[in-house]
DSSP file (Angstrom, degrees, kcal/mol; ACC not computed):
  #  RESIDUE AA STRUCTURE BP1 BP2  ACC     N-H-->O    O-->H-N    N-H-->O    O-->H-N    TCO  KAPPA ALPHA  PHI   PSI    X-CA   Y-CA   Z-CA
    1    1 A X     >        0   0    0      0, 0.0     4,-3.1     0, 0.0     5,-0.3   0.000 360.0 360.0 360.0 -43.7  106.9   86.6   96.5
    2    2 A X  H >>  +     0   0    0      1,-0.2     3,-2.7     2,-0.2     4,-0.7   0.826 360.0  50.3 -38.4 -90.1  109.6   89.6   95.6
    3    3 A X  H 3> S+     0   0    0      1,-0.3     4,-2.0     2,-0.2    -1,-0.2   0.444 111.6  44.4 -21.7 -47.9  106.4   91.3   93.3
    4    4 A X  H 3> S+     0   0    0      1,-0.2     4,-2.2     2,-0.2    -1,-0.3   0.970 116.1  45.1 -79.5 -51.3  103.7   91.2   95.9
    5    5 A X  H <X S+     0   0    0     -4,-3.1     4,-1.8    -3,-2.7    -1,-0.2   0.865 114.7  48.5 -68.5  -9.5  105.9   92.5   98.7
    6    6 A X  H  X S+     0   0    0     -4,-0.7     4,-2.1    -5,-0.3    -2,-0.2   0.911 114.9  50.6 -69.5 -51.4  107.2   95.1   96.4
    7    7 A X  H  X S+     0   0    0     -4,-2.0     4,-1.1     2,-0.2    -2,-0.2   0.759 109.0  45.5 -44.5 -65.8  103.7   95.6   95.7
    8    8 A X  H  < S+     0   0    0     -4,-2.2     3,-0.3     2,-0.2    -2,-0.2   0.874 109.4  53.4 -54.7 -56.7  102.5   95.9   99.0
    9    9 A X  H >X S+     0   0    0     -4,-1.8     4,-2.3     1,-0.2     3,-2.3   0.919 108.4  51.8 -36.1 -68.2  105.1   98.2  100.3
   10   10 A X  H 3X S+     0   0    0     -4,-2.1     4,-0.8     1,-0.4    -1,-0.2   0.705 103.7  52.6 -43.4 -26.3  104.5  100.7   97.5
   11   11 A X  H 3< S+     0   0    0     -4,-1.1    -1,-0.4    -3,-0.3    -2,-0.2   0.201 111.3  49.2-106.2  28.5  100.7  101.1   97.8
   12   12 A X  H X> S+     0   0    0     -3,-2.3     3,-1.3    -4,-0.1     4,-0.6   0.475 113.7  48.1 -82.0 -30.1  101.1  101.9  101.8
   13   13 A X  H 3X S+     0   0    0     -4,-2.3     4,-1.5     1,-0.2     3,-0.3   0.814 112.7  46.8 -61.8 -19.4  103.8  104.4  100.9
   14   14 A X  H 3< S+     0   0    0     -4,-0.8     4,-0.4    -5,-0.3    -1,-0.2   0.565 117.1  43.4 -94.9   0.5  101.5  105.9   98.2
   15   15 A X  H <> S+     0   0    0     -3,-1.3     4,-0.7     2,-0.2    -1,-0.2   0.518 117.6  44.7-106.5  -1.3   98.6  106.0  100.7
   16   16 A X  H  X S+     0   0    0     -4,-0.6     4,-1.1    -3,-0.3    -2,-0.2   0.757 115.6  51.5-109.1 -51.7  100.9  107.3  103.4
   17   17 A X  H  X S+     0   0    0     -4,-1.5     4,-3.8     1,-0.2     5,-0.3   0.925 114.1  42.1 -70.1 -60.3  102.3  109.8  100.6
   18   18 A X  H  > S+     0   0    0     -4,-0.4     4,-0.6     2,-0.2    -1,-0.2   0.794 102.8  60.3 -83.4  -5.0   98.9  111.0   99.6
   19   19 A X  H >X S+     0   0    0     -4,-0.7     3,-3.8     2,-0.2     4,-1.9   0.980 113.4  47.8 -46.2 -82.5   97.3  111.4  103.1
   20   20 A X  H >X S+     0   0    0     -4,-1.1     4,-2.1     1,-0.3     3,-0.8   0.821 111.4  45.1  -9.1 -71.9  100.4  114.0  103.5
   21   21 A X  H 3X S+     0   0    0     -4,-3.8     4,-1.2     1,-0.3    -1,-0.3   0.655 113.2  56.7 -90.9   6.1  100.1  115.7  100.5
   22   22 A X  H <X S+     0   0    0     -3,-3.8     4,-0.9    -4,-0.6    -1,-0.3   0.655 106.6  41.7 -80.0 -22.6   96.3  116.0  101.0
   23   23 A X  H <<>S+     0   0    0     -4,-1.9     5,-1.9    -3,-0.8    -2,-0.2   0.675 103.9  61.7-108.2  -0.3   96.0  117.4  103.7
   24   24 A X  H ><5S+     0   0    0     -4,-2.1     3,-1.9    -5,-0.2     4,-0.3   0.861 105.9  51.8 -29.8 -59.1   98.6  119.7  103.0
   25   25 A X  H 3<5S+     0   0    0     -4,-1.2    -2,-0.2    -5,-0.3    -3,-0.1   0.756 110.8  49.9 -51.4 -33.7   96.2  121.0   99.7
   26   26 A X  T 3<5S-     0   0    0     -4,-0.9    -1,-0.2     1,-0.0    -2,-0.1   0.272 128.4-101.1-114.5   3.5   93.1  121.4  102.2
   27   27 A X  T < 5 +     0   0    0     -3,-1.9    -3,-0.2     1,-0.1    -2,-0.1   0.993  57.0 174.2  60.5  54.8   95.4  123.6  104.8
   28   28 A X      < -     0   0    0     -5,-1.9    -1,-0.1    -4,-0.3     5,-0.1  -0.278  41.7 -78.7 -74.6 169.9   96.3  121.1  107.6
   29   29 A X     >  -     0   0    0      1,-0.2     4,-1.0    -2,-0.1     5,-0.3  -0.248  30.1-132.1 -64.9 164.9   98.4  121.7  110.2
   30   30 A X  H  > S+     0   0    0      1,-0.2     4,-1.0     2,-0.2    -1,-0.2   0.790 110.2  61.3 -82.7 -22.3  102.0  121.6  109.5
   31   31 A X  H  > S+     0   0    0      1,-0.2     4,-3.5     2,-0.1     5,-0.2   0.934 111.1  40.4 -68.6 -39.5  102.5  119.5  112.5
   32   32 A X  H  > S+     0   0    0      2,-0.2     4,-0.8     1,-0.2    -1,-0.2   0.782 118.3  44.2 -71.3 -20.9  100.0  116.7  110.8
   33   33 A X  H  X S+     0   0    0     -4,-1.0     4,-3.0     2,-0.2    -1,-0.2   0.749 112.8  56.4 -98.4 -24.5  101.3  117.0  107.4
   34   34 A X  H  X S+     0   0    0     -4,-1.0     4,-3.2    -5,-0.3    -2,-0.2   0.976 107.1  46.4 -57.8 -66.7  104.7  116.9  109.1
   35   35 A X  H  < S+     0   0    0     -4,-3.5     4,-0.3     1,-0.2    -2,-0.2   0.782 109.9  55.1 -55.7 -21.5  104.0  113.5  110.9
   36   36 A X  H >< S+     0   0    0     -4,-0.8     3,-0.8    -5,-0.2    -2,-0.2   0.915 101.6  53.0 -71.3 -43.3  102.8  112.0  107.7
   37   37 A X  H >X S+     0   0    0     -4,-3.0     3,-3.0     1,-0.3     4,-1.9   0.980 110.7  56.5 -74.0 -57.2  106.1  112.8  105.6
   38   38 A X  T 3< S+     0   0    0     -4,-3.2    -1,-0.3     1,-0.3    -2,-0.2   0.604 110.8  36.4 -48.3 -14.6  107.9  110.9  108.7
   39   39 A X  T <4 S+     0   0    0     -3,-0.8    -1,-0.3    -4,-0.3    -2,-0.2  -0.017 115.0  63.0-129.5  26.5  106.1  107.5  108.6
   40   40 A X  T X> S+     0   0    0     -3,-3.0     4,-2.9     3,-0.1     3,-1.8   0.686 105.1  46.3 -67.1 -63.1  106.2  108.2  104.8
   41   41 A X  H 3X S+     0   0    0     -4,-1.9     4,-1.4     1,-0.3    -2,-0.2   0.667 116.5  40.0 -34.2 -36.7  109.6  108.0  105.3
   42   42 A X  H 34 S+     0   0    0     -5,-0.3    -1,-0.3     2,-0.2    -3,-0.1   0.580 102.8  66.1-105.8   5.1  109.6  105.0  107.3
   43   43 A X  H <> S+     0   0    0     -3,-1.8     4,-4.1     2,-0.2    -2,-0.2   0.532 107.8  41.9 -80.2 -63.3  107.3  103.3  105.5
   44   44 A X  H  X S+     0   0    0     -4,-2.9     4,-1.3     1,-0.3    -2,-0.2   0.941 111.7  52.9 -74.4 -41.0  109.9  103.3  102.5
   45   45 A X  H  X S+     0   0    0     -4,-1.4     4,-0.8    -5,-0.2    -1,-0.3   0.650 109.7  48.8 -86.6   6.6  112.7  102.5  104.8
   46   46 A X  H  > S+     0   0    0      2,-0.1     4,-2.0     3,-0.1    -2,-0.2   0.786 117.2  49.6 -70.6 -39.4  110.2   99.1  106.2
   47   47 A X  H  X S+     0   0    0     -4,-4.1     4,-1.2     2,-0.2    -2,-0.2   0.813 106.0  51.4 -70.5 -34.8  109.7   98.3  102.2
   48   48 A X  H  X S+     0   0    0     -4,-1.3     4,-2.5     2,-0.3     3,-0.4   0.892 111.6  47.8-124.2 -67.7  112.9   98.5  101.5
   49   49 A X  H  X S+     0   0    0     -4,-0.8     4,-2.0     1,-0.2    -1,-0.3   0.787 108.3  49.5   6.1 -86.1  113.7   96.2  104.1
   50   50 A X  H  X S+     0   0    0     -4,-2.0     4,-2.1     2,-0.2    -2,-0.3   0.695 102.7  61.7 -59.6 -26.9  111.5   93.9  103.6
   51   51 A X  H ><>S+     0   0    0     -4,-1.2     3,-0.5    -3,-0.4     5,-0.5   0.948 111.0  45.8 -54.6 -86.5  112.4   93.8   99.9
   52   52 A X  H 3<5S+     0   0    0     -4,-2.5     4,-0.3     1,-0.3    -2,-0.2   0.630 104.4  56.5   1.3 -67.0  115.8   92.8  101.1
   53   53 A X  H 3<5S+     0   0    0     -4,-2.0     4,-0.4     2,-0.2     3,-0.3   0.804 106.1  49.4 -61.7 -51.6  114.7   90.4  103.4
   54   54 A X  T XX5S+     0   0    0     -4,-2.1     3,-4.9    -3,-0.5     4,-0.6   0.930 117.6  49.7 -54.9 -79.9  112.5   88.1  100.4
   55   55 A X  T 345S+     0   0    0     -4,-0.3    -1,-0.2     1,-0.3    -2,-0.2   0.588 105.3  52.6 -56.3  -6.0  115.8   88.4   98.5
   56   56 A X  T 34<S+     0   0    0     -5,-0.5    -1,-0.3    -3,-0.3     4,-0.2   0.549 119.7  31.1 -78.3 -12.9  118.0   87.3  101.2
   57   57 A X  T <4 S+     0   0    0     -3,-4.9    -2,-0.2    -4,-0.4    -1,-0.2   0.178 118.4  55.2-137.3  21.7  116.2   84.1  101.9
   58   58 A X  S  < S+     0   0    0     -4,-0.6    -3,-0.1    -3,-0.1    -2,-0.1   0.049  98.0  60.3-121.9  34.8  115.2   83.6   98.8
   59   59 A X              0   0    0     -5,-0.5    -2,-0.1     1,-0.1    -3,-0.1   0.881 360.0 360.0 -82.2 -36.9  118.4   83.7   97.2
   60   60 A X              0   0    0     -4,-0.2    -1,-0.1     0, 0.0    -3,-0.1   0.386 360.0 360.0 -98.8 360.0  120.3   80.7   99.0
């Protein structure tokens, strides 16, 4: 259960990550590229989270 949520979490931050840094390359706005790096960001703190969460209930 950990691996797959671990799993899951990384590939939407890395699709989250590379929207951002694509449209950055292709001369987006800074506002867009801007909003992407923030629900990168929160993205990582949900995984992170949720990582937590499996090992907290599956610990006991």
């Amino acid at each position: 259960m950990l691996i797959i949520v671990s799993l899951i979490g990384m590939a939407i931050v890395a699709v989250v990550l590379s929207l951002g840094i694509m449209n950055m390359a292709k001369g987006g706005t800074a506002s867009r590229s801007q909003k992407l790096m923030r629900l990168r960001i929160a993205m990582q703190f949900l995984a992170v989270v949720c990582v937590m969460a499996v090992l907290y209930f599956t610990a006991g």
